[in-house]
C-alpha positions as CSV (number, residue, x, y, z in Angstrom):
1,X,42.6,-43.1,96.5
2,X,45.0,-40.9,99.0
3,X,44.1,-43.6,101.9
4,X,47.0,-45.0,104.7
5,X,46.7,-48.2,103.4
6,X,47.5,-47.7,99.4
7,X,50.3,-44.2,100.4
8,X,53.9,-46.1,100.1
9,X,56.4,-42.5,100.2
10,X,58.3,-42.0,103.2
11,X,56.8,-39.8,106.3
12,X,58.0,-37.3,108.4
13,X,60.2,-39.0,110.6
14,X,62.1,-40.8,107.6
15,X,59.6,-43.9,108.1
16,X,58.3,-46.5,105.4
17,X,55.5,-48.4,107.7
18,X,57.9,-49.6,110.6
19,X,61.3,-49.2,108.5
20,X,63.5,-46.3,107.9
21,X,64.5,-43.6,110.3
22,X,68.1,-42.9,111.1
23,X,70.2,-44.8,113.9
24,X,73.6,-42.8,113.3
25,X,76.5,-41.9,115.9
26,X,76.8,-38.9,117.3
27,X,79.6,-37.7,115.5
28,X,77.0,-37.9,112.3
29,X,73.9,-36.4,113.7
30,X,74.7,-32.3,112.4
31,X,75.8,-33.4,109.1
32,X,72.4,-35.7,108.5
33,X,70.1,-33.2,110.3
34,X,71.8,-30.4,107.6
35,X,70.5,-33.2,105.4
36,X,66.9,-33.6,106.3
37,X,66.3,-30.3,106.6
38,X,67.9,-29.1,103.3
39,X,67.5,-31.6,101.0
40,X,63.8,-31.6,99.7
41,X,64.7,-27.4,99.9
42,X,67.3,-27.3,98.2
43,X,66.1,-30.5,95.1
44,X,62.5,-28.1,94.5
45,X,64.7,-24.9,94.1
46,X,64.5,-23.6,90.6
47,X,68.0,-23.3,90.0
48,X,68.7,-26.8,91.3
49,X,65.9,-28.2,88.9
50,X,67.3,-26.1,86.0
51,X,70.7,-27.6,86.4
52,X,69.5,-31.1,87.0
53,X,67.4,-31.1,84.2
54,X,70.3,-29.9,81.8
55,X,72.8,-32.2,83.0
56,X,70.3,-35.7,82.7
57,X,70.0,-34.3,79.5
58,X,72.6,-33.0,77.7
59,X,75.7,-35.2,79.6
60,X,73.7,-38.5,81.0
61,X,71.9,-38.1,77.9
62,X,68.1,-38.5,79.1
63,X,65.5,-39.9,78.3
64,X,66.8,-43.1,78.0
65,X,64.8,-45.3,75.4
66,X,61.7,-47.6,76.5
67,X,62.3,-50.2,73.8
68,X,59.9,-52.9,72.7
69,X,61.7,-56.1,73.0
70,X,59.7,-57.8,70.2
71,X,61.7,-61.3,70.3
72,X,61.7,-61.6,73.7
73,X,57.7,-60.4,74.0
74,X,56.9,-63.3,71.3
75,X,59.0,-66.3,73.5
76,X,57.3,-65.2,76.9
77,X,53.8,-64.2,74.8
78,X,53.4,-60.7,76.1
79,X,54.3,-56.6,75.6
80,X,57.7,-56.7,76.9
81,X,59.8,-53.1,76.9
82,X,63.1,-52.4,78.6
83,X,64.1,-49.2,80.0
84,X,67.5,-48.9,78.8
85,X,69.0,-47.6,81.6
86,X,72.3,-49.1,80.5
87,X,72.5,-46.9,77.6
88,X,72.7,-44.0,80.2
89,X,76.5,-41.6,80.3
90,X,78.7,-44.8,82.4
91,X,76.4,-47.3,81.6
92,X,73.3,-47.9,84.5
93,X,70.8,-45.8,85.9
94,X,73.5,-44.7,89.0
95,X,74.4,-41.4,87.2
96,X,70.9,-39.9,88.1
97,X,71.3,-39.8,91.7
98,X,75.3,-38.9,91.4
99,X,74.5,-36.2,89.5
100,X,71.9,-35.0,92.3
101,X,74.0,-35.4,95.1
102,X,76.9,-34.2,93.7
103,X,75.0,-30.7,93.2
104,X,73.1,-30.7,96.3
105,X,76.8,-31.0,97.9
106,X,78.3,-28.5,96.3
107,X,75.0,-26.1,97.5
108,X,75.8,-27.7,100.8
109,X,79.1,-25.6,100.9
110,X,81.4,-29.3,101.0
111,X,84.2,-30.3,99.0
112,X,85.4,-33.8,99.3
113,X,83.0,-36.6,98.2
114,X,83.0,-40.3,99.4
115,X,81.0,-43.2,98.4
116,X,80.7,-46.8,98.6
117,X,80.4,-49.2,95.7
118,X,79.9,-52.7,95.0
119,X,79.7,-53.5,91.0
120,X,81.5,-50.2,90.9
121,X,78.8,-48.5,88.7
122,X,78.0,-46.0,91.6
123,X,81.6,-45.6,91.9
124,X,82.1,-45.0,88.5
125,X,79.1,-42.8,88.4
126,X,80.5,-40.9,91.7
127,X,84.2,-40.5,89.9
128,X,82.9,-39.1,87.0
129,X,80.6,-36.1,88.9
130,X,83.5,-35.3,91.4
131,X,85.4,-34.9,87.8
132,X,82.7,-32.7,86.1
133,X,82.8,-30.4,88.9
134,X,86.4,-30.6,90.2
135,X,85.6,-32.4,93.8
136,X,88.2,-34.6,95.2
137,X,87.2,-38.5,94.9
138,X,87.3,-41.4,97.2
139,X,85.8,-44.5,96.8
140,X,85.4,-47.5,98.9
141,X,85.8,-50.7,97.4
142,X,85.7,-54.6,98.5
143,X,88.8,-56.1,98.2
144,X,86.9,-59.1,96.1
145,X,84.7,-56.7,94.4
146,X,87.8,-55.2,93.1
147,X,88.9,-57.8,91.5
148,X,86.2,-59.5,89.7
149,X,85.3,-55.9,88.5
150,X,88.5,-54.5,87.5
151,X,87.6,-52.4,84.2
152,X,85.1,-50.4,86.7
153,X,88.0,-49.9,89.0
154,X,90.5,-48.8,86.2
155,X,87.8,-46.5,85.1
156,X,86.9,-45.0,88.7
157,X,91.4,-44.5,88.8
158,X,91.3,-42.9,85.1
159,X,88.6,-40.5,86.2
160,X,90.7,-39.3,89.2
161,X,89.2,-40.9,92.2
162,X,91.2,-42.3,95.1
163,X,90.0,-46.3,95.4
164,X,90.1,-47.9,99.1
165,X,90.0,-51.3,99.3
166,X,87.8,-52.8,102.3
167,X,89.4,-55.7,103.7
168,X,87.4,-57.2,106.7
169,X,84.2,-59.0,106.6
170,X,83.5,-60.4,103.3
171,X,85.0,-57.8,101.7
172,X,82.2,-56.5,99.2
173,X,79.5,-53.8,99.4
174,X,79.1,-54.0,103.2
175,X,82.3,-53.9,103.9
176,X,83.0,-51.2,101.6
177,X,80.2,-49.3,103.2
178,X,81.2,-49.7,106.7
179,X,84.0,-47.9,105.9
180,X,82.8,-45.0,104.3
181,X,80.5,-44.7,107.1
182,X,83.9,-44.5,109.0
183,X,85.8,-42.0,107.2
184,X,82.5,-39.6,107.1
185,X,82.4,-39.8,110.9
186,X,86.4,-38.7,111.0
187,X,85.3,-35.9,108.3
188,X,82.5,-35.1,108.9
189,X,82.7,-31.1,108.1
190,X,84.3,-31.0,104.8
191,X,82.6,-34.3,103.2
192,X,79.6,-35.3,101.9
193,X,78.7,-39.2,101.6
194,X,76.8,-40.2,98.2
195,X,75.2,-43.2,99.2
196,X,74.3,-45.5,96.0
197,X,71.3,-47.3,96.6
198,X,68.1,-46.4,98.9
199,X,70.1,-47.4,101.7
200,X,71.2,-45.5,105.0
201,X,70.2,-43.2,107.6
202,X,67.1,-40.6,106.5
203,X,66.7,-38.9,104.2
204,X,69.4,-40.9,101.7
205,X,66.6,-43.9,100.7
206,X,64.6,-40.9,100.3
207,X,66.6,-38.4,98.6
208,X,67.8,-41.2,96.3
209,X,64.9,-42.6,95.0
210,X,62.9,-39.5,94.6
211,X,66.5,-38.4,91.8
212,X,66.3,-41.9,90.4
213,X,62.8,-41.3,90.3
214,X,63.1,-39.4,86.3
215,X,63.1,-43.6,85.5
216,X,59.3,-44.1,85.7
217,X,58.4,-40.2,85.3
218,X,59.9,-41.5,81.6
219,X,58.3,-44.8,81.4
220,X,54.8,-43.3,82.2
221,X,55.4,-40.6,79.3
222,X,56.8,-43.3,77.0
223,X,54.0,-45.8,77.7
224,X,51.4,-43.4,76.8
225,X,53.2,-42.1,73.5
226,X,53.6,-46.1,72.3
227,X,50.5,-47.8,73.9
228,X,48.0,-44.6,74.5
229,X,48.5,-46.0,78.1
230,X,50.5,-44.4,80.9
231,X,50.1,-47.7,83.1
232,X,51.8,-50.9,82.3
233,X,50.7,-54.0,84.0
234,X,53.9,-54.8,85.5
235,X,57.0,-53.1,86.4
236,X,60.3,-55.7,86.9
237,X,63.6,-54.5,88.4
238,X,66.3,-56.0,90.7
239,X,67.1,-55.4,94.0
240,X,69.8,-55.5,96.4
241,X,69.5,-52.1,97.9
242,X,67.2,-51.1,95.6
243,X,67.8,-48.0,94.1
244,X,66.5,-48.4,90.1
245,X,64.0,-50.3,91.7
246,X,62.9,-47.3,93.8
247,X,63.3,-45.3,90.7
248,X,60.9,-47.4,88.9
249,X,58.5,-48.3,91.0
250,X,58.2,-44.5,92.4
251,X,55.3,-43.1,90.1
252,X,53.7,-46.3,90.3
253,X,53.2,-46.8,94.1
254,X,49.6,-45.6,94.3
255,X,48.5,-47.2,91.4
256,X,47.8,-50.4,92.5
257,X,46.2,-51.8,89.5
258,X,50.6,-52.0,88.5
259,X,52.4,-55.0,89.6
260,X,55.5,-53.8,91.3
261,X,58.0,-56.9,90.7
262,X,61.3,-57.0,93.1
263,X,63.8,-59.3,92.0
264,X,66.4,-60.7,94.3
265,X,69.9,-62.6,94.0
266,X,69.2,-66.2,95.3
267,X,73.0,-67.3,95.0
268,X,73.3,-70.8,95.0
269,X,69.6,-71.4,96.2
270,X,67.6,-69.1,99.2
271,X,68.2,-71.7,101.1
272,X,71.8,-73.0,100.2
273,X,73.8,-70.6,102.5
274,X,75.2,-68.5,100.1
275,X,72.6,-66.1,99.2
276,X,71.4,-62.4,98.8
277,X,67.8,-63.0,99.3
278,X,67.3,-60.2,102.2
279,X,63.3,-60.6,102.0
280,X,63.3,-64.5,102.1
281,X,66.2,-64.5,105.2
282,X,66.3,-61.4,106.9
283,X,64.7,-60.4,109.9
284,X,63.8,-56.7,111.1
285,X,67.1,-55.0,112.6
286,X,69.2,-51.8,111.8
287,X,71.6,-51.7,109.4
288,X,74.1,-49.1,108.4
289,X,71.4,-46.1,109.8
290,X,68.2,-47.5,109.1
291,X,65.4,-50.0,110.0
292,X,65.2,-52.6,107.7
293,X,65.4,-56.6,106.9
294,X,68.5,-57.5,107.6
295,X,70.1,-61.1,106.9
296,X,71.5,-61.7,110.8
297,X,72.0,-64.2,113.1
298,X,70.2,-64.5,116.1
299,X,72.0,-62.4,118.6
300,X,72.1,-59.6,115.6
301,X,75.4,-60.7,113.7
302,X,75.6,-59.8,110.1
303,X,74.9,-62.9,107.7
304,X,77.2,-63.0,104.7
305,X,75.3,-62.5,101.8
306,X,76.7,-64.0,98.3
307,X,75.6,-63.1,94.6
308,X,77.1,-63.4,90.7
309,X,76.8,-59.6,90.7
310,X,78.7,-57.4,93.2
311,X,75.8,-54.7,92.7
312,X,72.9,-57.2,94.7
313,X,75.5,-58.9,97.2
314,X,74.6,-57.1,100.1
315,X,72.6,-58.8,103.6
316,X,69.5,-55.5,103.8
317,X,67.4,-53.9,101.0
318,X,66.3,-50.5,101.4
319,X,63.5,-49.4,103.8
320,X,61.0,-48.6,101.0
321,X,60.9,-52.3,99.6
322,X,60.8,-53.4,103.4
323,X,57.5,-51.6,102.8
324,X,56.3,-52.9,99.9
325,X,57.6,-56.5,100.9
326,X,55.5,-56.2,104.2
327,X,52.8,-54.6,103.3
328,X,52.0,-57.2,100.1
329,X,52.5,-53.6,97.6
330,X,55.3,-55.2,96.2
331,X,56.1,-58.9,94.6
332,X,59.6,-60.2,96.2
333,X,61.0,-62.9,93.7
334,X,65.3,-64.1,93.8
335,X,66.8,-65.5,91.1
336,X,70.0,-67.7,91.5
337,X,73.2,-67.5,89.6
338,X,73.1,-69.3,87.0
339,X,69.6,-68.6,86.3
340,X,70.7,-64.7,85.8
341,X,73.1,-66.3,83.3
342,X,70.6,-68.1,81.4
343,X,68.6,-65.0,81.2
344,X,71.9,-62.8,80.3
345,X,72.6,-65.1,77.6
346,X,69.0,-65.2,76.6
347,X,68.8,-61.3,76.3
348,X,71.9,-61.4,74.5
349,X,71.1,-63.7,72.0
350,X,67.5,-62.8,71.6
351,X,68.0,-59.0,71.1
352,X,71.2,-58.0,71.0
353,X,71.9,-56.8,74.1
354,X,74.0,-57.7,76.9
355,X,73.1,-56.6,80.5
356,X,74.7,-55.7,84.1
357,X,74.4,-59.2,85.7
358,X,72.1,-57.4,88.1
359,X,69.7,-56.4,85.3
360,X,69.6,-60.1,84.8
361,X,67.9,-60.9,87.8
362,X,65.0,-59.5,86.8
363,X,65.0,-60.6,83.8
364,X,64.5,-64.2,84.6
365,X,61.7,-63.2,86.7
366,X,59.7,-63.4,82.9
367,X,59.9,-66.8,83.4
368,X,58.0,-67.1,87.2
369,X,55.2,-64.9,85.9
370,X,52.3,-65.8,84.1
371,X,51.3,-63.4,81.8
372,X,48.5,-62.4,79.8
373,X,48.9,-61.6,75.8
374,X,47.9,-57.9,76.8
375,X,50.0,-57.3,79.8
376,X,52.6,-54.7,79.3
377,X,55.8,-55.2,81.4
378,X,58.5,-53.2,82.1
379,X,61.8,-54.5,82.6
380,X,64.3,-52.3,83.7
381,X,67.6,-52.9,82.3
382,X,70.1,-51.2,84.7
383,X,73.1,-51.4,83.6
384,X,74.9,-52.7,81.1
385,X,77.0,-56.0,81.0
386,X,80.6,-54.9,80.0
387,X,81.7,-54.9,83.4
388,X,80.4,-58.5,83.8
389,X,82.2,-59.6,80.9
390,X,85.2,-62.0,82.8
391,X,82.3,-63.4,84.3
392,X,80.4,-64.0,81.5
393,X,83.6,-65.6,79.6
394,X,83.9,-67.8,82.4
395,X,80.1,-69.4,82.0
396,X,81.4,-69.4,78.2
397,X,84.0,-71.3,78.7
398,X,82.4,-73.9,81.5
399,X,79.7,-74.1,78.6
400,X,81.9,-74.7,75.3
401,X,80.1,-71.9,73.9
C-alpha cells in the first residue's frame, strides 16, 4: 500500500505531516540550501556508498549483532532480541551518522566540524571522525552534562576535539545546541554542523535518519536469517530527539502490521515538573529550525526539560516522531528515572549487559506491553552504559547493593 495515509518519509519541502521544514536565520540559509540540494546527491553517489559501506564495516565494525535475549524473553513471556548498537566503534548507534556527515562534509569542500552533544556519545562519535580524517573538532557541551558525563568528555579531549561548555539555560543539550547554532552562523563558510539526533532545520532529521537507517536494514536481514521472518511484531527504542529511533523504525514505517514503540524520559513523573516527556507536554512550535512539539510555555518560552540520561533531556523530538505521534503510526510511552534504573539493573543482571541509561527507557517499556508468546520485539540497545556508570554507583549505593 503506497497510499497518503500509511507513507511516513519526509516530502519535498522537508515536511513530516505538519512538522519539519526549516525556520533558520539568514545568515544560515546558503549553507542549508547547499545542504538540501546536495545531500541525497551526494549519499546515492557510488563513491560515497563505497566508502560508507567500508568504513560501518571495517572501523564501526557493522553489522552489529541482533541477539536473542533468552532470560529476559522467558521473564516478560515473549521473543525478545536486542540490537546491540552499543557494541558499535564508541559504544551507541551515533557513529553511523558521524561517519556520514563527516564524508558528505569533506565532499562539501569544509574543514572545521561542530556539533552538539548531550550524553556526549555524538560527541564522542563526532571527535573520533574529525580524528579519522584530520578535521578540526569542537564540541558543545552543557556545563551539567559535563559533569555527570566526564569519561565522555575526557574521551572527546583525548581524541583532539576542542569542548565548549554551555552555560545559560539549563545548561544541557539545548543549551549546548543553541550554541552551536551560534558559532555556525558566525562560520558559516568553512564549517559544517553535524547535528546528532533527527533534530534541526531540513534536511538534517532527514539526512540523519536515512544514515542511521543501516539499524533496521540489519534487523530486517537478521530477523529473516533467525525467525524465517523479516517483520517482528514490535520495534522498541528511546527517544529524546530520536535518532536510533528513526534508524529503527525507518524500514518499518509502511509496514503497519509492526508496532513502532517510542519511549520517552518521564523524570520524576509526566506530570511532576521535571520531565522529558515532549509528546505528553509539548505543544506544536519551532524549535532550533524545525516544526515540532515543543515543551513551552504559553507565550512560546522554552520549558526545561529533566531526565537520568543527558542523551533524552531535551524539551522537542524530532519532526518524524511528531509524525508518527500525531498521526497514531507510532506508540509514545515515557519511563521515569528510576524505572530506567530498575530496567538497567534488570538487563544487567538478567543478561549480562549493561546499557546507556537512554537504552533503558525502552527497556522498561517490556513491562507496559502486553505481549503475545509469538510476538517478536526488538529492543534497540543504543548505547552502552559505561558512561552512566557514576550514576549507576549512586542508585548502588542509595540501594545497599
Amino acid at each position: 500500500m503506497t497510499t497518503k495515509e500509511n507513507i511516513f518519509s519526509v516530502d519535498a519541502h522537508g515536511y513530516y505531516g505538519d512538522f519539519g521544514g526549516a525556520f533558520i536565520p539568514e545568515m544560515l540559509y546558503p549553507n542549508v540550501k547547499q545542504l538540501q540540494d546536495e545531500y541525497l546527491k551526494i549519499m546515492y553517489d557510488d563513491a560515497f556508498q563505497k566508502e560508507f559501506q567500508y568504513l560501518l564495516r571495517d572501523y564501526v565494525g557493522r553489522p552489529s549483532p541482533l541477539f536473542l535475549a533468552e532470560r529476559l524473553s522467558k521473564k516478560y513471556g515473549t521473543s525478545i532480541y536486542l540490537k546491540r548498537e552499543d557494541l558499535n566503534h564508541t559504544g551507541a548507534h551515533k557513529i553511523n551518522n558521524t561517519i556520514g556527515q563527516i564524508l558528505l562534509a569533506i565532499r562539501l569542500g569544509k574543514t572545521r566540524i561542530i556539533a552538539e552533544t548531550g550524553a556526549g556519545q555524538h560527541g564522542v562519535a563526532t571527535a573520533t571522525v574529525c580524528a579519522l580524517k584530520g578535521l578540526e573538532c569542537i564540541v558543545y557541551m552543557g556545563e551539567k552534562d559535563i559533569e555527570r558525563q566526564a569519561p565522555n568528555v575526557a574521551r572527546m579531549k583525548m581524541l583532539g576535539a576542542t569542548v565548549i561548555p554551555a552555560k545559560s539555560g539549563s545548561k544541557t543539550l539545548k543549551d549546548a545546541t543553541n550554541e552551536a547554532i551560534r558559532d555556525w552562523i558566525n562560520n558559516p563558510l568553512d564549517t559544517h554542523y553535524i547535528i546528532g539526533s533527527v533534530v534541526g532545520p531540513h534536511p538534517y532529521p532527514d539526512m540523519v535518519a536515512r544514515f542511521q537507517s543501516v539499524i533496521s536494514e540489519e534487523i530486517k536481514k537478521q530477523l529473516l536469517e533467525k525467525t524465517g521472518n523479516e517483520l517482528p511484531t514490535h520495534v522498541v527504542a528511546c527517544v529524546g530527539g530520536g535518532s536510533n529511533a528513526a534508524g529503527s523504525f525507518y524500514h518499518f514505517l509502511d509496514d503497519l502490521s509492526v508496532k513502532l514503540v517510542a519511549v520517552e524520559a518521564a523524570g520524576h513523573g509526566v506530570h511532576s515538573g521535571s520531565s522529558a516527556a515532549t509528546t505528553q507536554l509539548g505543544t506544536p512550535g519551532i524549535l532550533h529550525g524545525s516544526k515540532s512539539y515543543v515543551m513551552q510555555t504559553e507565550d512560546g518560552q522554552v520549558i526545561e526539560p529533566h531526565s537520568i540520561s543527558a542523551g533524552l533531556d531535551y524539551p522537542g523530538i524530532g519532526p518524524m516522531h511528531a509524525h508518527l505521534y500525531k498521526s497514531g503510526r507510532g506508540i509514545f510511552m515515557s519511563a521515569t528515572d528510576d524505572q530506567s534504573l530498575e530496567a538497567a539493573f534488570e538487563l544487567a543482571t538478567l543478561e549480562g549487559i549493561i546499557p546507556a541509561l537512554e537504552s533503558a527507557h525502552a527497556l522498561y517499556a517490556l513491562n507496559e506491553i502486553k505481549f503475545k508468546k509469538d510476538d517478536v520485539v526488538v529492543v534497540c540497545l543504543s548505547g552502552r552504559g559505561d558512561k552512566d556508570m557514576a550514576t549507576y554507583m549512586t542508585a548502588m549505593e542509595k540501594t545497599k547493593l
